[in-house]
C-alpha positions as CSV (number, residue, x, y, z in Angstrom):
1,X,-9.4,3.8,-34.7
2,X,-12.6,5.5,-35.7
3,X,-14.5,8.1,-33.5
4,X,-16.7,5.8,-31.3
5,X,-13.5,3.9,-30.3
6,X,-11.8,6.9,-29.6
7,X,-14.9,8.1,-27.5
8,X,-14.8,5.4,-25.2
9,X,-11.3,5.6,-24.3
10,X,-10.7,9.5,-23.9
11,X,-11.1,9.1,-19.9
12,X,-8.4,7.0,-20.1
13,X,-6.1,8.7,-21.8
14,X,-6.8,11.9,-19.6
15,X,-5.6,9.8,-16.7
16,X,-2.9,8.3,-18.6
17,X,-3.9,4.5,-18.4
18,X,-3.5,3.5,-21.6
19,X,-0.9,1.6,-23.4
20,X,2.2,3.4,-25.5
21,X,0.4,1.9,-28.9
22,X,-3.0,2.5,-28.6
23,X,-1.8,6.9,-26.9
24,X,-0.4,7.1,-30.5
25,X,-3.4,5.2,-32.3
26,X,-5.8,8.0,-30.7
27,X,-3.2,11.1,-31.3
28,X,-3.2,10.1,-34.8
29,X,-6.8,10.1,-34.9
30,X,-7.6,13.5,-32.9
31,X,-4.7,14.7,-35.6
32,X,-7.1,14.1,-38.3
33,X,-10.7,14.8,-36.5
34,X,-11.7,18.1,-35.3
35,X,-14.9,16.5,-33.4
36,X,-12.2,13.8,-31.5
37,X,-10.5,16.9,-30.4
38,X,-13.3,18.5,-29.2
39,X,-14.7,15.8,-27.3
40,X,-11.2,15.6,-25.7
41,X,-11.2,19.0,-24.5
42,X,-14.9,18.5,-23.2
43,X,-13.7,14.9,-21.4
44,X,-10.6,17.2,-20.0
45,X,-12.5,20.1,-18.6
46,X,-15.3,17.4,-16.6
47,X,-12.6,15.8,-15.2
48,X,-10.7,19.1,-14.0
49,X,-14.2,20.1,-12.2
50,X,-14.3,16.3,-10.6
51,X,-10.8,16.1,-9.1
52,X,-11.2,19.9,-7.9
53,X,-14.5,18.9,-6.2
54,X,-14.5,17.9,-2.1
55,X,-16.8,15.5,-1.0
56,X,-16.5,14.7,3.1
57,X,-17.8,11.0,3.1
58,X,-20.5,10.6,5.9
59,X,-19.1,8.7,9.2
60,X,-21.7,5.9,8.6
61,X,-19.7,5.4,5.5
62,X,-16.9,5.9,6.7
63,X,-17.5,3.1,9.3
64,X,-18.9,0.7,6.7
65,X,-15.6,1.2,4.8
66,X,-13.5,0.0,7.5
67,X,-15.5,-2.8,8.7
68,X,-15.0,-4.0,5.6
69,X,-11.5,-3.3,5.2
70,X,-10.8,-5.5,8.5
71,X,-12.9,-8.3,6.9
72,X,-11.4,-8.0,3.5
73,X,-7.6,-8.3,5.8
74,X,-8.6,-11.3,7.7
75,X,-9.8,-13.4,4.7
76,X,-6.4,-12.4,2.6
77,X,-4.5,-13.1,6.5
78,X,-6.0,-16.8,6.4
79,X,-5.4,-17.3,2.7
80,X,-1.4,-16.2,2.8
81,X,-1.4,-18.7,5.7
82,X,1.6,-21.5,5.2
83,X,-0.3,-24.2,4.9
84,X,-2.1,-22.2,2.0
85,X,1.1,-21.4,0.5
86,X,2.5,-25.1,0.4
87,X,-0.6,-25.8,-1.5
88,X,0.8,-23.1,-3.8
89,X,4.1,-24.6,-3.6
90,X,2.5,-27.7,-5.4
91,X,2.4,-25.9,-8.9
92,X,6.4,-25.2,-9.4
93,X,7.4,-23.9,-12.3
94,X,9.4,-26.6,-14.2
95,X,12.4,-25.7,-12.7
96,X,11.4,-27.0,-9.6
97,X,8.7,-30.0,-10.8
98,X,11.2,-32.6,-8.6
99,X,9.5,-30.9,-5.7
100,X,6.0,-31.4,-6.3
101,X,6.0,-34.7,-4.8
102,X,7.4,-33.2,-1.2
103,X,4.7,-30.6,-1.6
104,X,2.0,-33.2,-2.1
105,X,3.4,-35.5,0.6
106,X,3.4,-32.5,3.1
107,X,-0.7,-31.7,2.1
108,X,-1.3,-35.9,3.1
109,X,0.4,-35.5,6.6
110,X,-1.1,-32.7,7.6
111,X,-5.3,-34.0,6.8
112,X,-3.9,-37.2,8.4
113,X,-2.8,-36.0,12.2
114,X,-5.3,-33.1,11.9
115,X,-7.8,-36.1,11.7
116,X,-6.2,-38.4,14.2
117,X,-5.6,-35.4,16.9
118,X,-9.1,-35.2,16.5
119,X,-9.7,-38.3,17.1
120,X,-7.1,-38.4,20.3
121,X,-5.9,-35.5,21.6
122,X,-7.9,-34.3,25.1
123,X,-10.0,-31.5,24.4
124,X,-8.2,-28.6,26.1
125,X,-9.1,-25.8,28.0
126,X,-10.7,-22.9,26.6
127,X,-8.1,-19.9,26.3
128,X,-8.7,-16.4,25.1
129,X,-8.2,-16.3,21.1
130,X,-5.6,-13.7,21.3
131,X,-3.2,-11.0,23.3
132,X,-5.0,-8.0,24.1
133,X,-4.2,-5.6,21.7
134,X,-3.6,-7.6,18.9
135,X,-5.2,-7.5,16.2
136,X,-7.9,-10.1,14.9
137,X,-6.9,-10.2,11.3
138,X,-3.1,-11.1,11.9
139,X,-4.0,-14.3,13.6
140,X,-3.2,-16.9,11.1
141,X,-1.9,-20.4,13.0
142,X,-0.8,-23.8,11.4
143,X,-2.4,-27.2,12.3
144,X,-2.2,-28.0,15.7
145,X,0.3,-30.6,16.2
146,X,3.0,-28.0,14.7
147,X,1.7,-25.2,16.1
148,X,2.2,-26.9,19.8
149,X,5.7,-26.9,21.7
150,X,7.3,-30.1,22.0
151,X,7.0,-31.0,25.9
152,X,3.2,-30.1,25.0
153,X,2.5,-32.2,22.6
154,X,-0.4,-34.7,22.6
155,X,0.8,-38.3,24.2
156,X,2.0,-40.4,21.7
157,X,2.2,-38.0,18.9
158,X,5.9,-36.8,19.9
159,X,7.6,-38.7,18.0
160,X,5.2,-39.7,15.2
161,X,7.2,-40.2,12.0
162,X,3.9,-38.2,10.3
163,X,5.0,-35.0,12.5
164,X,9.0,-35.9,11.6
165,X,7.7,-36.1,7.9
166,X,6.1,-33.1,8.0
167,X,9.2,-31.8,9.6
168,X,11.8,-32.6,7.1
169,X,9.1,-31.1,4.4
170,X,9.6,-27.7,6.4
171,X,13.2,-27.9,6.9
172,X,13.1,-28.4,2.8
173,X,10.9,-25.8,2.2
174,X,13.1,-23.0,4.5
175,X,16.0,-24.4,2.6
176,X,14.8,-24.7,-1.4
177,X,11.2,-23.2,-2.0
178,X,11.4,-20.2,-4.6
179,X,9.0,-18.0,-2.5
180,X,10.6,-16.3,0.0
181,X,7.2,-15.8,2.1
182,X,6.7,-19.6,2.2
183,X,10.4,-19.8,3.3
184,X,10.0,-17.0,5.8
185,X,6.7,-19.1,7.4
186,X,8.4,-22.4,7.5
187,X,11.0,-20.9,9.4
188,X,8.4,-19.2,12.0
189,X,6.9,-22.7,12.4
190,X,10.0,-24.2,12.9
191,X,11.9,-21.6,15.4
192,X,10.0,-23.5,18.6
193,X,12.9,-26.5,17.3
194,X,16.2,-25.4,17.1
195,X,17.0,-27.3,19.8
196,X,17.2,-30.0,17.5
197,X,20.2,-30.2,15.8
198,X,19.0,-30.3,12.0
199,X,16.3,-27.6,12.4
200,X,19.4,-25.6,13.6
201,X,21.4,-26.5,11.1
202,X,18.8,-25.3,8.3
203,X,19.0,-21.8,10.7
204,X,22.4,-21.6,10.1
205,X,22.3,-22.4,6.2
206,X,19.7,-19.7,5.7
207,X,21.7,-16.7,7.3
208,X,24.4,-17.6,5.2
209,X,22.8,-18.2,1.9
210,X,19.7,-17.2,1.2
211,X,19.1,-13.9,-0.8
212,X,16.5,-12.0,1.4
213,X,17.0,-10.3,4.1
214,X,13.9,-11.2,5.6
215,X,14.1,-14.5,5.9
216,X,18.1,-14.3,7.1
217,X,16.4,-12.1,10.0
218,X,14.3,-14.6,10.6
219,X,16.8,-17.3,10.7
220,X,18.6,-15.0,13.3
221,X,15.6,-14.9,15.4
222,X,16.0,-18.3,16.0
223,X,19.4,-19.1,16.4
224,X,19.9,-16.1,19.3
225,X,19.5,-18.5,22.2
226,X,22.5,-20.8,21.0
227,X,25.1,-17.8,21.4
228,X,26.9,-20.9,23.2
229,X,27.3,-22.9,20.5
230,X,30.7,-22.3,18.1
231,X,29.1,-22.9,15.3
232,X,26.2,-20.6,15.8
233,X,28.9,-18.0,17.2
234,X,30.5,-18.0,14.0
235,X,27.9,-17.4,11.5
236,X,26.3,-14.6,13.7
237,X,29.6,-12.8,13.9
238,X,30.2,-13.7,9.6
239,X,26.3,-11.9,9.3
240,X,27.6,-8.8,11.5
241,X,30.9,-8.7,9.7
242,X,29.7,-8.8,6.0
243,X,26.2,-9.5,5.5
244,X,25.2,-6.8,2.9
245,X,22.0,-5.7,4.6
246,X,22.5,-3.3,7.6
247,X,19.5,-4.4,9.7
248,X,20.8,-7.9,9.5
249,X,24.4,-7.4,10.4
250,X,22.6,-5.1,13.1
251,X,20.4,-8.0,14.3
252,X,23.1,-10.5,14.4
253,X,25.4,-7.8,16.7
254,X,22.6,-7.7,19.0
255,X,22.5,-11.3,19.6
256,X,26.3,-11.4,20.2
257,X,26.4,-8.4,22.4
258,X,23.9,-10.2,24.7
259,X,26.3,-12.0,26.1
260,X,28.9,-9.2,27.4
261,X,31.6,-12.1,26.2
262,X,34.9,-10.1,25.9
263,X,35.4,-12.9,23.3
264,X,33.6,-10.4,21.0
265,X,36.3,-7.5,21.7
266,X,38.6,-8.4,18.5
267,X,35.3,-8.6,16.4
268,X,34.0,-5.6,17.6
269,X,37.3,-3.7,16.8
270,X,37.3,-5.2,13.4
271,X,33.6,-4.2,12.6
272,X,35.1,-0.8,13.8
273,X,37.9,-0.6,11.3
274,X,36.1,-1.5,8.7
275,X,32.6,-0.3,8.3
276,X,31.4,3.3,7.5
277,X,27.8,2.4,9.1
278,X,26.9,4.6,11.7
279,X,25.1,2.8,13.4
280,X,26.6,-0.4,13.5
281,X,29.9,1.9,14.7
282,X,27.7,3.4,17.3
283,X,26.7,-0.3,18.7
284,X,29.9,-1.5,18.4
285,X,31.6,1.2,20.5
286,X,28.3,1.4,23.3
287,X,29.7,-2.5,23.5
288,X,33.3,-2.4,23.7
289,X,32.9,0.8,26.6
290,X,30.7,-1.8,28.4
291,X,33.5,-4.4,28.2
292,X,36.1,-1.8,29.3
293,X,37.9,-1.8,26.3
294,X,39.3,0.3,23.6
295,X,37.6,1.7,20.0
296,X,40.0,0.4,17.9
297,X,42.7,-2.6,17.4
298,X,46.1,-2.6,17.8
């Protein structure tokens, strides 16, 4: 390096943001040249006089900064959106090229019934945009036609085989996409169907295998209200038994417990022989004394 080179990047290597290569490039130089040095010292003492300097922003600014701070979060909300992220999803790394078509196909459906809603669907009465309270940046909502509950659907759009396309796309997403936030959103949109036997049965095959934690919650969410069901029982009560992240074995008690079953009581016991979590002990027992039984198994 010679000395202009070395000039230029002395800021940088006060604050440390240089590579490991080019640090020893300039050492070697300010080894060898008295003026480098010098310049160094001079770059390290302004520096020291900046940091140690207090400057009380004006509120105007202040103001400015956060208005645009709430603009910048609403335009990043809308672009993390999931039907965003499926158009992500499109570029898979070659692993996953197989899926691009799926991707694709799911981009097609959802132009298509956003146009023919448009086209059909009864204007509807105006609503307020959002809960009091919440805020304006977090609201991020998928076409229409998903978005809606099933008894509110528009006529004749119930059982259109675009919306059961663009179904099975979202059950294959929550299953196989390699972005756990896209697998996380499908799931959201999906949660208002797990009445319907395979959207439930993707619920259940994500709390048992897929890696993060965040999306098993998520699966948890919306499998609570089919404590009934045996199968949903018993993959809730695998989650609270072994599931290696304590907020979702938590979680998964929670929705077992709801339903003061003294089913549970032999579970309960064994989650109490067997885990050192304090917590999960400490739910476990408030439970069993509910159900008038004993701590521990026999």
């Amino acid at each position: 390096m010679n000395c202009e080179q070395v000039t230029r990047m002395l800021s940088l290597l006060v604050y440390g943001e240089l590579s490991f290569d080019q640090e020893e490039a300039i050492h070697r130089h300010l080894d060898e040249c008295a003026g480098c040095r010098a310049a160094l010292e001079r770059t390290r003492v302004l520096h020291a006089a900046l940091d140690g300097a207090l400057a009380e922003p004006p509120p105007a600014l202040l103001a400015q900064c956060r208005l645009e701070l709430d603009r910048e979060l609403a335009k990043a909300a809308a672009e993390n959106s999931l039907w965003r992220n499926i158009c992500k999803w499109a570029k898979l790394p070659p692993a996953n090229a197989w899926l691009r078509p799926a991707a694709a196909l799911a981009l097609v459906i959802a132009g298509f019934l956003a146009g023919r809603l448009i086209q059909t669907a009864p204007q509807p009465v105006a609503t307020p945009a959002v809960v009091s309270g919440a805020p304006s940046s977090e609201i991020v909502s998928p076409p229409p036609e998903l978005n809606a509950a099933p008894a509110a659907a528009a006529p004749g759009l119930r059982d259109d085989p675009g919306i059961a396309a663009m179904r099975r796309i979202l059950l294959r997403t929550a299953e196989e996409a390699y972005d756990p936030g896209l697998r996380l959103d499908s799931l959201e949109t999906l949660r208002r169907y797990t009445e319907a036997p395979p959207v439930r049965k993707t619920f259940l095959q994500v709390l048992r295998n897929d890696p993060n934690a965040g999306v098993r919650l998520k699966a948890i969410e919306g499998l609570q209200s089919f404590t009934a069901d045996n199968e949903v029982r018993s993959a809730l009560a695998q989650a609270a038994q072994s599931d290696s992240d304590p907020a979702v074995r938590i979680q998964a008690l929670d929705a077992l417990i709801k339903q003061r079953d003294r089913s549970l009581v032999g579970l309960l016991q064994r989650i109490m022989d067997t885990t050192s979590d304090e917590d999960i002990r400490e739910i476990c027992s408030e439970a069993l004394v509910q159900m008038g039984a004993s701590a521990g198994s026999f």
